[in-house]
C-alpha positions as CSV (number, residue, x, y, z in Angstrom):
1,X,50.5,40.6,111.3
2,X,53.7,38.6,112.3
3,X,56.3,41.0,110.6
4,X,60.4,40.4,109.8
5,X,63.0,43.0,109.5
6,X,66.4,42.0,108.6
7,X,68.7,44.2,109.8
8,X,66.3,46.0,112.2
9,X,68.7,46.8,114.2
10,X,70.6,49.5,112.0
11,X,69.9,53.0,111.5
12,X,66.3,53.2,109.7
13,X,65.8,50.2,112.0
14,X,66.2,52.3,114.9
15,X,62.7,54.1,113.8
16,X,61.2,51.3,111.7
17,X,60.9,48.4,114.1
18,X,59.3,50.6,116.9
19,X,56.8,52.1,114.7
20,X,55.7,48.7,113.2
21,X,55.6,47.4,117.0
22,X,52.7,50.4,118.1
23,X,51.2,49.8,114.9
24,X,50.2,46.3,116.4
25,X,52.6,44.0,114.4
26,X,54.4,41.2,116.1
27,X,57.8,41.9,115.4
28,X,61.1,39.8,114.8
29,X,64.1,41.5,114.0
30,X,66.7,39.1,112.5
31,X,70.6,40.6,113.0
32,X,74.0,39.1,113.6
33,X,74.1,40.9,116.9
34,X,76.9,43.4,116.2
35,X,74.7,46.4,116.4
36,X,73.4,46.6,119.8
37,X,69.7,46.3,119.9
38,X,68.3,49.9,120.4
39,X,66.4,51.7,123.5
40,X,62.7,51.6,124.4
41,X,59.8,49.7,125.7
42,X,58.7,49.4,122.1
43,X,61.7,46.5,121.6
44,X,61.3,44.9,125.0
45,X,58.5,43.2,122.3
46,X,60.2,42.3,119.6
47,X,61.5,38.7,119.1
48,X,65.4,38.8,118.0
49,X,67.0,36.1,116.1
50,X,70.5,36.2,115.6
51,X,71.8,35.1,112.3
52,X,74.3,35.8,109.3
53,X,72.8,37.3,106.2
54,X,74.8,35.2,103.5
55,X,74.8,34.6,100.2
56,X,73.4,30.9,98.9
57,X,73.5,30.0,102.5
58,X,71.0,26.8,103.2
59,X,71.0,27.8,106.7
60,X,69.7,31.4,106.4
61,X,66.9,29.7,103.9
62,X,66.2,27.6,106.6
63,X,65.6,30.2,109.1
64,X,64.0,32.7,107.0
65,X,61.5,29.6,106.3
66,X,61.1,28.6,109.7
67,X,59.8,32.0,111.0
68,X,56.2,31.6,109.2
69,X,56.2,35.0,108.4
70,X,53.4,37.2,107.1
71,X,55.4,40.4,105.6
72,X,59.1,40.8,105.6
73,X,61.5,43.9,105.4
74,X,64.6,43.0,104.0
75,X,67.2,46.2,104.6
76,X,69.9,44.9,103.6
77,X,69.7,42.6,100.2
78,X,72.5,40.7,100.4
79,X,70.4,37.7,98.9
80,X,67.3,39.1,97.7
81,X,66.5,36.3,95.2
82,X,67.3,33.7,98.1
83,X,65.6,34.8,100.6
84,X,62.3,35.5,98.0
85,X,62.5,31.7,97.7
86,X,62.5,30.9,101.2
87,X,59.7,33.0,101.9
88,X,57.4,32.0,99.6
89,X,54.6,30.5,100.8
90,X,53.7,32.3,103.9
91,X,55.2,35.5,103.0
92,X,52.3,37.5,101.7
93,X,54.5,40.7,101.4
94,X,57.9,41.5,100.6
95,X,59.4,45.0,100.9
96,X,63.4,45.4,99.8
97,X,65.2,48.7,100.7
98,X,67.0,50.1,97.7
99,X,68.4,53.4,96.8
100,X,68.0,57.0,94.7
101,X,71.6,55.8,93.8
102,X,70.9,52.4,91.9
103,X,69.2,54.7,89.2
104,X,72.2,56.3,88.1
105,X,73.5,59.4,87.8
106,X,70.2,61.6,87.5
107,X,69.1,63.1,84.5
108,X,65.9,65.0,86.1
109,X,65.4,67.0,89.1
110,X,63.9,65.6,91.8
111,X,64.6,62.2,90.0
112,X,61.7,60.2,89.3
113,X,61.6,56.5,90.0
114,X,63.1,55.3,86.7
115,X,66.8,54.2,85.6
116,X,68.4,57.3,84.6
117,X,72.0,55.4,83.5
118,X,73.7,53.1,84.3
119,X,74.8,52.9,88.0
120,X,78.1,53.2,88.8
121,X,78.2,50.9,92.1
122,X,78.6,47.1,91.3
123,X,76.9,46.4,94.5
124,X,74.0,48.4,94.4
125,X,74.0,47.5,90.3
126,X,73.2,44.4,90.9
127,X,70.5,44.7,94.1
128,X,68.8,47.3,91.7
129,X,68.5,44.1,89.1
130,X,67.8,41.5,91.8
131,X,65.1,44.0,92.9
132,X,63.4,44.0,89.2
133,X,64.1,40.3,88.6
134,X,62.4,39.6,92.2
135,X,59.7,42.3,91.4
136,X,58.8,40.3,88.5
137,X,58.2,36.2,89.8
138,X,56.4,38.0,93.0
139,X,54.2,39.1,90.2
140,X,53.6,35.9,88.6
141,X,53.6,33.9,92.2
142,X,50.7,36.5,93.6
143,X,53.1,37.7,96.2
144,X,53.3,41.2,97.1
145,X,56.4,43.2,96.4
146,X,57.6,46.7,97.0
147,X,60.7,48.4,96.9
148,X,61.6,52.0,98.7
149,X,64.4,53.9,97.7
150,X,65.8,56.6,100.2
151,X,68.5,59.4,99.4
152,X,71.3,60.2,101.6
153,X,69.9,59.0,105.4
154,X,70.5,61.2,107.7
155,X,69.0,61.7,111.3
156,X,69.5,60.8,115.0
157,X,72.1,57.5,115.8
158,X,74.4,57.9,113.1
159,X,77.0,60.1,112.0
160,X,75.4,62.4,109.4
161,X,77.2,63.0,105.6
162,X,79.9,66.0,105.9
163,X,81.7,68.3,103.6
164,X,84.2,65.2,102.6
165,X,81.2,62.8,101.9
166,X,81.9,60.6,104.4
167,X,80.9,60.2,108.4
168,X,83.8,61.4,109.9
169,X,83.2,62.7,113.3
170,X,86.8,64.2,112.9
171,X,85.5,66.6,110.2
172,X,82.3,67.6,112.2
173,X,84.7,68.6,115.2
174,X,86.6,70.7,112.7
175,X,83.8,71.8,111.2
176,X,82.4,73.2,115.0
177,X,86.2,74.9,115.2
178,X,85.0,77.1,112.1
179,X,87.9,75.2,110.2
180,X,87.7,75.7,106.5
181,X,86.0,72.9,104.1
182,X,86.9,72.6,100.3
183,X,83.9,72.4,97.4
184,X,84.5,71.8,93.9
185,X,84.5,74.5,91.8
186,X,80.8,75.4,90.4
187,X,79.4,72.7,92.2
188,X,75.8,72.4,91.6
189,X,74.9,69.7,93.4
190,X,71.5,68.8,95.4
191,X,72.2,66.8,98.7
192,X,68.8,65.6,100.3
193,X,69.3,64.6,103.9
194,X,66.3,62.7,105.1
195,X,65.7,61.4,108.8
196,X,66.1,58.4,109.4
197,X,62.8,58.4,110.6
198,X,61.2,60.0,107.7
199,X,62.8,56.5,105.5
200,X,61.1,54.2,108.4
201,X,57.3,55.5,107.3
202,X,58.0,54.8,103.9
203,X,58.3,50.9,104.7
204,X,55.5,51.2,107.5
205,X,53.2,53.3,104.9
206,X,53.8,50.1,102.3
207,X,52.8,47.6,104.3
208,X,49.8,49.5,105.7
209,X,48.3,49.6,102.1
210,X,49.8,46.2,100.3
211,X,47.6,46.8,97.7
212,X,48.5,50.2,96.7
213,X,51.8,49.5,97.4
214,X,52.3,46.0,95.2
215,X,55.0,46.1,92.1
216,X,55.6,49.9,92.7
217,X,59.4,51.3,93.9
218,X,58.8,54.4,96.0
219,X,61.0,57.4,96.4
220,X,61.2,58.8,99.8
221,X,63.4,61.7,101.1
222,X,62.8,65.2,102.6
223,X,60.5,67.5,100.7
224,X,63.7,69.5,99.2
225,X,67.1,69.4,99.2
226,X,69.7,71.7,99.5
227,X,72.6,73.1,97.6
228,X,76.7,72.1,98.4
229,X,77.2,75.4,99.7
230,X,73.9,75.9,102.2
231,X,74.5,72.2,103.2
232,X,77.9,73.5,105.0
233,X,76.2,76.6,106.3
234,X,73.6,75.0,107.8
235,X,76.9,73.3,109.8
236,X,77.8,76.3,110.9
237,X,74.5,77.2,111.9
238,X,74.1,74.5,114.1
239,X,77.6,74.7,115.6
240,X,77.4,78.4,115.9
241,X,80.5,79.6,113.6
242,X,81.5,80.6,110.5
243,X,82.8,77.7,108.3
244,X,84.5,79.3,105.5
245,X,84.3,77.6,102.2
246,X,87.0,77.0,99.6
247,X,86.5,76.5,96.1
248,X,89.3,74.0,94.3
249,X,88.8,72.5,91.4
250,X,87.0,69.0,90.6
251,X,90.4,67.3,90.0
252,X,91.9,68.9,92.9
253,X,88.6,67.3,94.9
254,X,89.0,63.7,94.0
255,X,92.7,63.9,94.6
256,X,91.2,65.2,98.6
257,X,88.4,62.6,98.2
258,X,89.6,60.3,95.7
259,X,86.7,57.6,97.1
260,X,83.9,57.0,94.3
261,X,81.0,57.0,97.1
262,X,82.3,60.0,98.6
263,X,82.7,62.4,96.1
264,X,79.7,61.2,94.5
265,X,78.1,63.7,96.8
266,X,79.2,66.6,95.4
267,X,79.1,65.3,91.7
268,X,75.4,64.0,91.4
269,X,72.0,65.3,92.8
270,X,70.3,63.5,95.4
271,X,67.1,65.0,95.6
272,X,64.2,62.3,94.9
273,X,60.8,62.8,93.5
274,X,58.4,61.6,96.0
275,X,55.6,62.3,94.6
276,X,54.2,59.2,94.0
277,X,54.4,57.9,97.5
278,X,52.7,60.9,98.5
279,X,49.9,60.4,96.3
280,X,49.7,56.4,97.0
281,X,50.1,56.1,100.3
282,X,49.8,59.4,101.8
283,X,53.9,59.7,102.5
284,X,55.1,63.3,104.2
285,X,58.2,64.2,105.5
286,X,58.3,65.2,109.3
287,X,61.4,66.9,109.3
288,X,63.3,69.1,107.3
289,X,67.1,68.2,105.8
290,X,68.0,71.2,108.2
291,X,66.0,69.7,111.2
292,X,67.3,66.1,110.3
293,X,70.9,67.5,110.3
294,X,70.6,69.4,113.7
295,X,69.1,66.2,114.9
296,X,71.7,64.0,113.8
297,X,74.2,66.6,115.6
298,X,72.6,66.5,118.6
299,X,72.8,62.4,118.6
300,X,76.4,63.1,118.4
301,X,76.7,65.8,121.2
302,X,74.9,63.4,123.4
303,X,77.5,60.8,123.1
304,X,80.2,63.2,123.0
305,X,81.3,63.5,120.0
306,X,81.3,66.7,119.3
């Protein structure tokens, strides 16, 4: 099946475009080129087409209509409703990449595939609504559609989430000094690390079984997640020292991280229900948060940056 990923080059990417290659797919991966394409005979395969994701751009349309596609992967979703349109007609399956954070601050643990309020992230708002709104004439045109929402992505060749909710490979060096890191008082939240790789199956799972996989949003993630506190000691488990912990309180924590998408970590779970995938499409985690963590450490060891 002649397969599209845009933005295959990126982190899930990394896993994704590989596994679709073995799987027998012909692959083309479209990116502007400012990620450099990945390692491996898989991608010495793949077809690359360089190209701007824009907004109402005619060009992209054109592009995007000129590959003759059978299934696309759209990663990013800068135009979702766009590109639909351009597509349609030889597109006979469309997965878009979402996340556990366009349904709002939870409401259940592991959260279930279902708005839980409204989401406070005016990009992701909207791609949650394009996603529906696309969902919906895919229906009605006969087209396949499918949307996969992952947690917190973690795993080899990027810098994993850390105690400030960001990717700071500052803060990992401190962290491997057995410099302290500051919580929130009573912090209860659930971060989920999954791999990287663990996201790409979801995709590769959907467009294995279009049929089971049509006009449904999927949850993927790790099989638990874990709490703030055993999140920083599984840090210092992997760098081998004691990371003390300091407790100040929430307003004293936003003033620290005053960023919206990085104290959001520490303020709402992120631990997904994937039990529908699981029963659908036969989805199971291969790696732990702990393993995906150590992993992602060891991607940065490698490259020295830690």
């Amino acid at each position: 099946m002649k397969v599209c990923v845009i933005g295959g080059t990126g982190h899930v990417g990394g896993f994704l475009v590989p596994a679709l290659v073995r799987e027998g797919h012909e692959v083309t991966v479209v990116a502007t080129g400012r990620t450099p394409v990945p390692e491996g005979p898989e991608w010495g395969k793949v077809k690359l087409v360089r190209a701007r994701y824009e907004r109402g751009s005619e060009e992209w349309g054109r592009i995007m209509k000129d590959l003759g596609l059978e299934a696309l992967v759209d990663m990013l979703g800068a135009d979702l409703p766009g590109t639909y349109r351009a597509v349609k007609g030889t597109c006979r399956h469309l997965v878009a990449c979402g996340s556990l954070w366009m349904l709002g601050p939870p409401k259940v643990v592991p959260t279930p595939e279902q708005t839980q309020g409204p989401c406070e992230f005016e990009g992701y708002a909207r791609r949650y609504e394009e996603i529906y709104e696309v969902m919906e004439v895919a229906r009605r045109d006969g087209m396949a559609f499918t949307a996969i929402f992952p947690p917190n992505i973690c795993g080899p060749g990027k810098v994993p989430l850390e105690p400030k909710g960001g990717r700071d490979p500052s803060v990992h060096l401190d962290m491997a000094k057995g410099k302290p890191v500051f919580l929130p008082e009573g912090t209860q939240a659930l971060i989920g690390p999954c791999d990287a790789e663990d996201v790409a199956q979801g995709f590769v799972l959907a467009l294995r079984c279009p049929d089971e996989a049509d006009g449904e949003v999927f949850n993927v993630g790790s099989a638990y997640a874990l709490t703030a506190v055993r999140f920083v000691q599984v840090y210092g488990e992997i760098y081998r020292t004691e990371i003390p912990v300091e407790f100040v309180p929430w307003e004293e924590f936003t003033r620290r991280v005053p960023d919206l998408g990085a104290n959001y970590h520490f303020r709402e779970h992120m631990c997904p229900d994937i039990s529908k995938i699981r029963k659908k499409l036969g989805y199971e985690p291969r790696h732990t948060p702990e393993e995906s963590m150590e992993r992602a450490v060891a991607w940065m060891r490698d490259r020295g940056m830690v």
